[in-house]
Structures are given as structure tokens and as C-alpha cells.
GUVEXVEX-995349 format. One line per field, with one value per atom (N, C-alpha, C, O): residue number from 0; x, y, z; atom name. Coordinates in steps of 0.001 Angstrom, whole numbers, plus 500000, padded with zeros to 6 digits. Each point is the difference from the previous one (the first is absolute). Layout:
! residues N
pos (NUM,...)
xx (X,...)
yy (Y,...)
zz (Z,...)
site (CA,...)
END
This chain:
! residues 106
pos (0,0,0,0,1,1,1,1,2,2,2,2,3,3,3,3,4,4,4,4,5,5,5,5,6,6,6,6,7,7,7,7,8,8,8,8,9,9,9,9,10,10,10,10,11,11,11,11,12,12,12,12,13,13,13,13,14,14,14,14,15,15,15,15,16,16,16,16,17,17,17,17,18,18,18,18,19,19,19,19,20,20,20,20,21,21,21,21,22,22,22,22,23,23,23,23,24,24,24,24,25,25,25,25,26,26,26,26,27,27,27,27,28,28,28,28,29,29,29,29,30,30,30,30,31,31,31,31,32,32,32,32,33,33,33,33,34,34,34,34,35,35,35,35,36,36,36,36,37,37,37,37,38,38,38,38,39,39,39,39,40,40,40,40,41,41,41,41,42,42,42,42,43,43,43,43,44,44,44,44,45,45,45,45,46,46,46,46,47,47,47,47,48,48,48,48,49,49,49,49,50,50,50,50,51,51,51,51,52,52,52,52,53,53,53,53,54,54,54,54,55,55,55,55,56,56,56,56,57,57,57,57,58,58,58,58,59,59,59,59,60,60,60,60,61,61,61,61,62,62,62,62,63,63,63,63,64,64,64,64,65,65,65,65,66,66,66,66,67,67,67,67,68,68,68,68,69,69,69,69,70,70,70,70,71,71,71,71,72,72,72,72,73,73,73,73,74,74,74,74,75,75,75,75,76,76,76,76,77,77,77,77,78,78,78,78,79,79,79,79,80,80,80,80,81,81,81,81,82,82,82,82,83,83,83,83,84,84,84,84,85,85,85,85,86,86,86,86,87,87,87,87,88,88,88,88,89,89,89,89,90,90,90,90,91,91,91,91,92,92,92,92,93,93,93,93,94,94,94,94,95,95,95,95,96,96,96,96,97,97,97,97,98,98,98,98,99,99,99,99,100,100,100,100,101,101,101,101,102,102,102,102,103,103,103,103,104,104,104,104,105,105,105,105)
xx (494341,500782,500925,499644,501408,500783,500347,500015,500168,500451,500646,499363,502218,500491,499236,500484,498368,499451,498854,499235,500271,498729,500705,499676,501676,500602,500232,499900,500511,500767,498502,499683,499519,498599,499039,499183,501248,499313,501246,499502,501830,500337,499992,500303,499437,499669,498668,499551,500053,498656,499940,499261,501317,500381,500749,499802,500970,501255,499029,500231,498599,499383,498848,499711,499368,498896,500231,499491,501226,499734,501420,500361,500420,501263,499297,500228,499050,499342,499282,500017,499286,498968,500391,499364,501731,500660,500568,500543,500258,500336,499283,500284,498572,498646,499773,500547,499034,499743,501166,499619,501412,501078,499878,499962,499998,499429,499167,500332,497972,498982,500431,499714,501086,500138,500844,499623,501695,500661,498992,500215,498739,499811,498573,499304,500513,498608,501058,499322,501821,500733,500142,499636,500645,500924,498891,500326,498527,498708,499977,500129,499688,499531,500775,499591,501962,501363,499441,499453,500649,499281,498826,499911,499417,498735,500395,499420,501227,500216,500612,499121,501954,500652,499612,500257,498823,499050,499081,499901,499210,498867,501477,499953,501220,500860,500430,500114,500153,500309,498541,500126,498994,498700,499180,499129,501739,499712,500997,499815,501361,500892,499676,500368,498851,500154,498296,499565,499939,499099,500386,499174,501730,500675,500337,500148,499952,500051,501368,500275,500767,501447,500745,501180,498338,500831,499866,500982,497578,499804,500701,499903,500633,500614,501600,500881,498980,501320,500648,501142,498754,501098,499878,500817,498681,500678,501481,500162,500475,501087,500555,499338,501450,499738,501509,500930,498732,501250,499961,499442,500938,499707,500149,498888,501737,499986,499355,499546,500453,499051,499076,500301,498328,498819,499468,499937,499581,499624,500901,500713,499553,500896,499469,500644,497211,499333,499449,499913,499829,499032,500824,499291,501697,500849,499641,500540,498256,499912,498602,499606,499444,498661,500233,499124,501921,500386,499445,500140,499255,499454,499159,500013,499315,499267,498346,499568,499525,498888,499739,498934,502071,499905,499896,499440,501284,500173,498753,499909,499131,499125,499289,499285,500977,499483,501130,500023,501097,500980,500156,500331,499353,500116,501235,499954,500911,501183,499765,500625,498646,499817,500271,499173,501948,499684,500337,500876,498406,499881,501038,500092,500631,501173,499223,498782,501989,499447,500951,499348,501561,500902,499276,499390,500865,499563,501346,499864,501478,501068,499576,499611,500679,499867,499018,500415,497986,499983,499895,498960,502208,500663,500934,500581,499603,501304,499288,500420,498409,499242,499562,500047,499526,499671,500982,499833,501462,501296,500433,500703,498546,500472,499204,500589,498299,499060,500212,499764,500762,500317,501078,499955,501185,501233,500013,500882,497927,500172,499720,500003,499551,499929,500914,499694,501787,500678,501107,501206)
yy (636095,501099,500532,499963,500476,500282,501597,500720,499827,500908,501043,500846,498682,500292,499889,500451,499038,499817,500918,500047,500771,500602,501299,500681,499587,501168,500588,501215,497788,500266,500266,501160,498008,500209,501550,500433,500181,500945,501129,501047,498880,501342,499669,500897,498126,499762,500635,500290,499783,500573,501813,500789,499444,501269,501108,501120,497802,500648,500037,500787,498355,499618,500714,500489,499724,500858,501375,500892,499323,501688,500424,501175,497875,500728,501078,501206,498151,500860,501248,501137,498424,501342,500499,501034,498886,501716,500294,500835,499309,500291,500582,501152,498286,501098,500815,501091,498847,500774,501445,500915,498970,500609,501171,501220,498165,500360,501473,501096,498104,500625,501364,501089,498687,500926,501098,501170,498332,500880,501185,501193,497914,500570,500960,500620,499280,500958,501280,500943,499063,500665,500913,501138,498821,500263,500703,501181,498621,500780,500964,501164,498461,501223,501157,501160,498291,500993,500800,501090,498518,500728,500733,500924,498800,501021,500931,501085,498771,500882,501013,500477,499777,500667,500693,501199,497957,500671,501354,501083,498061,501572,501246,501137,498280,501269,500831,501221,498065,500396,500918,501046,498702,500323,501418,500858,498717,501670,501151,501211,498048,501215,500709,501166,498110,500593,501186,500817,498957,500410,501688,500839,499190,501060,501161,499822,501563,500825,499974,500678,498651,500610,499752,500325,498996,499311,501582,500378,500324,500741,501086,501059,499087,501435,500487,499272,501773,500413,500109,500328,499576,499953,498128,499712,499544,498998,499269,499834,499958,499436,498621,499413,499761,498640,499343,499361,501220,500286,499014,500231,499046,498612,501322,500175,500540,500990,500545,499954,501113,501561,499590,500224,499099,499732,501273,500151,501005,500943,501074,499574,501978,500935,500604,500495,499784,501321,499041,500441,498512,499139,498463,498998,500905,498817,498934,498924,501839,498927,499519,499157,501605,499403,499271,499173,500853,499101,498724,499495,499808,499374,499151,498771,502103,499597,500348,500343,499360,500264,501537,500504,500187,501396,500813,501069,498059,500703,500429,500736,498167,500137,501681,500478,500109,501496,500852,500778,499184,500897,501133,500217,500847,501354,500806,500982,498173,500111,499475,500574,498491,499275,500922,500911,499153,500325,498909,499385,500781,499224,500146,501040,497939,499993,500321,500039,500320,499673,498988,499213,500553,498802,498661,499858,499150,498578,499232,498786,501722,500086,499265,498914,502151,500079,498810,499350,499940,499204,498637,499341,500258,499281,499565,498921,502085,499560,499609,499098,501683,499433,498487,499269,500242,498499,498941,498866,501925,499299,499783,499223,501790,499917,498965,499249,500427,499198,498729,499165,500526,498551,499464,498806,501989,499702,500016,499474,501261,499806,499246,500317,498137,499151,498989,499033,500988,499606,500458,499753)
zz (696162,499464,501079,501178,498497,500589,500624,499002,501793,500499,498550,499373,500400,498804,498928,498961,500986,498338,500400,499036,502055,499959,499502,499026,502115,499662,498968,499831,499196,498324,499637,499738,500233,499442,500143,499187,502135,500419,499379,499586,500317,499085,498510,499214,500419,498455,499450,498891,502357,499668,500420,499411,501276,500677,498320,499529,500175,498763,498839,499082,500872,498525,499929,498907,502278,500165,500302,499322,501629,500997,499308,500077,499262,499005,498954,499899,499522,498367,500652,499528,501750,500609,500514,500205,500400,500274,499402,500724,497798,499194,499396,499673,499973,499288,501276,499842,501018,500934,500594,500730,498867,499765,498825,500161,498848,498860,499709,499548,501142,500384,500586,499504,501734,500860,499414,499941,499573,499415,498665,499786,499561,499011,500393,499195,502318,500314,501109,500409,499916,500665,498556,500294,498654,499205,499433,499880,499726,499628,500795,499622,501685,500774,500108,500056,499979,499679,498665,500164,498908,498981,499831,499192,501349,500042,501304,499970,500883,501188,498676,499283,500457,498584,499371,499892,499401,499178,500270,499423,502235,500489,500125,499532,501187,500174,498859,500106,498693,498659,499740,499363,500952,499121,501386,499856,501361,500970,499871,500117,499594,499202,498794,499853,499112,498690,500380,499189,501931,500465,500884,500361,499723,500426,498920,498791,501997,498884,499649,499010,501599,500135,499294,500133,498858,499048,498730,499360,500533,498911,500865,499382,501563,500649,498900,499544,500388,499867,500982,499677,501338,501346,500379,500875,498832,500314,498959,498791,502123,499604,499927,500856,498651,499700,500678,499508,502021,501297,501054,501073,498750,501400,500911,500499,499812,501060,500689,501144,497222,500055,499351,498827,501238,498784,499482,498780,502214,499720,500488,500909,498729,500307,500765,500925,498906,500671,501344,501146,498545,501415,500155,500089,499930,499865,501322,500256,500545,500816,500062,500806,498025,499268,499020,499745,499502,498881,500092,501114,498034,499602,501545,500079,501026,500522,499532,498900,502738,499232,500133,499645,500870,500324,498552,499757,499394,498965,498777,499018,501847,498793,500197,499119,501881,500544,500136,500954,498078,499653,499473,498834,502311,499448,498854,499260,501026,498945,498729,499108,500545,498679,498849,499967,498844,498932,498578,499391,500639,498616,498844,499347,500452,498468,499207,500169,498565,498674,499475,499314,500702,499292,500545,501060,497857,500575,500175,500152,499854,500461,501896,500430,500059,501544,500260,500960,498321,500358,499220,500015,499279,500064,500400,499878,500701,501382,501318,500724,499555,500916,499838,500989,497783,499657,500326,500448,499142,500221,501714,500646,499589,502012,500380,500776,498973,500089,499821,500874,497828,499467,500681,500298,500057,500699,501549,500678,499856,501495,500611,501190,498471,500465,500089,500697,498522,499405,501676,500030)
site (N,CA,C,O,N,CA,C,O,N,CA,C,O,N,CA,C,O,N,CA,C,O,N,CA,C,O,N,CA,C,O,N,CA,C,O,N,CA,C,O,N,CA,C,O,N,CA,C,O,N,CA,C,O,N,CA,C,O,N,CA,C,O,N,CA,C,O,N,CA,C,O,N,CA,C,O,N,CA,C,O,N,CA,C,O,N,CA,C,O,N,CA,C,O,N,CA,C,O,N,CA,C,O,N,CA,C,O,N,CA,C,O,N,CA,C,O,N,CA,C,O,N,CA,C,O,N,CA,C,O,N,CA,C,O,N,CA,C,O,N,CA,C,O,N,CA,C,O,N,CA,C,O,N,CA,C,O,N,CA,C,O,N,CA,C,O,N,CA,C,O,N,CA,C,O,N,CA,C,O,N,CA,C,O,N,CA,C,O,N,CA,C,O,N,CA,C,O,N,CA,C,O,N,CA,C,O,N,CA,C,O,N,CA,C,O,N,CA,C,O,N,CA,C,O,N,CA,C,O,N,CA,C,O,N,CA,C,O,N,CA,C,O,N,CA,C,O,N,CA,C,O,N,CA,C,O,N,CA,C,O,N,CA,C,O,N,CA,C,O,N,CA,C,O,N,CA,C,O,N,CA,C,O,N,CA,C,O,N,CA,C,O,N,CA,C,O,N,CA,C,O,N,CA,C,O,N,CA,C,O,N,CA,C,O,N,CA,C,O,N,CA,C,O,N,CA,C,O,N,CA,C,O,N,CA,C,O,N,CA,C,O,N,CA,C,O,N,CA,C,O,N,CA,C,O,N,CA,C,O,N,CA,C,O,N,CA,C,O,N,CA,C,O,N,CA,C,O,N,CA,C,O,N,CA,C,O,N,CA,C,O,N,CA,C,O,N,CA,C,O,N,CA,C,O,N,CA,C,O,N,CA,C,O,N,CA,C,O,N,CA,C,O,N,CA,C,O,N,CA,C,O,N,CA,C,O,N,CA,C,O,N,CA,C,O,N,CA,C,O,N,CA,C,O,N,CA,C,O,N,CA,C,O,N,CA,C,O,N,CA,C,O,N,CA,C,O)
END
């Protein structure tokens, strides 16, 4: 056998075997990155709605100003011990909060 004929032989085999498996392996990876992106999301989606600040009448739906009275507890964990807290009565205010939510990841 020849020099030239082992060579061709060894990427025929290179292109035909370890071609398909890193492609799946590609795959794989992309599709356990892409889970974990999503569930990272999710606990954040699900510690916000855990917050009182969404039911506040002083929060606001302000890339800015989030809140008017504690705008720099806004939606931390400070907030869950918010001496300012008052409570809406409209379900107005939080559906706009739901809406800040769905879009801020965007």
C-alpha cells in the first residue's frame, strides 16, 4: 500500500466516521446550552413574580424609574421588606407588570 492510498484511506474515514459525530455532538451541545439558557429565565421570571413590586401602586413599568418611593429596592431582594408597599386595587397595574416581565428579556 501506498503512502497516497493510506492517506486518502485515513480521511475517508475521518469525513465518514468523526463527520456524523461532531455534528451530533454539536447538536447535543447546542441543545443542553439552550436548556440551561431557559431555565436560568425561568427561576428569574419565577423570583420576580415572587416580589411584592409588581402589586405596588408605586411601581412603574419605567426601564428607568421602576419604582418612584424606593427606586433603588425595586425589584431587588430588599423589596421583599418594603416599608412603602401599598397595595393596588386595579388588576390594570399588574398586567403591565406581567408585560414588563415577558418583554424584558427580549
Amino acid at each position: 500500500m501506498s503512502a497516497e492510498n493510506i492517506a486518502s484511506t485515513a480521511l475517508l474515514f475521518l469525513g465518514v466516521v468523526l463527520g456524523p459525530l461532531i455534528f451530533f455532538a454539536s447538536i447535543v451541545a447546542y441543545g443542553v446550552k439552550r436548556i440551561a439558557v431557559l431555565f436560568c429565565e425561568y427561576r428569574e421570571r419565577r423570583y420576580l413574580r415572587s416580589l411584592p413590586c409588581g402589586r405596588c401602586q408605586y411601581f412603574a413599568n419605567d426601564e428607568f424609574l421602576k419604582c418612584a418611593v424606593n427606586p433603588l429596592q425595586a425589584l431587588t431582594d430588599e423589596a421583599h421588606h418594603c416599608r412603602d408597599f401599598a397595595a393596588m386595587a386595579s388588576s390594570e397595574i399588574t398586567n403591565e407588570y406581567d408585560y414588563y416581565l415577558k418583554n424584558k428579556s427580549h
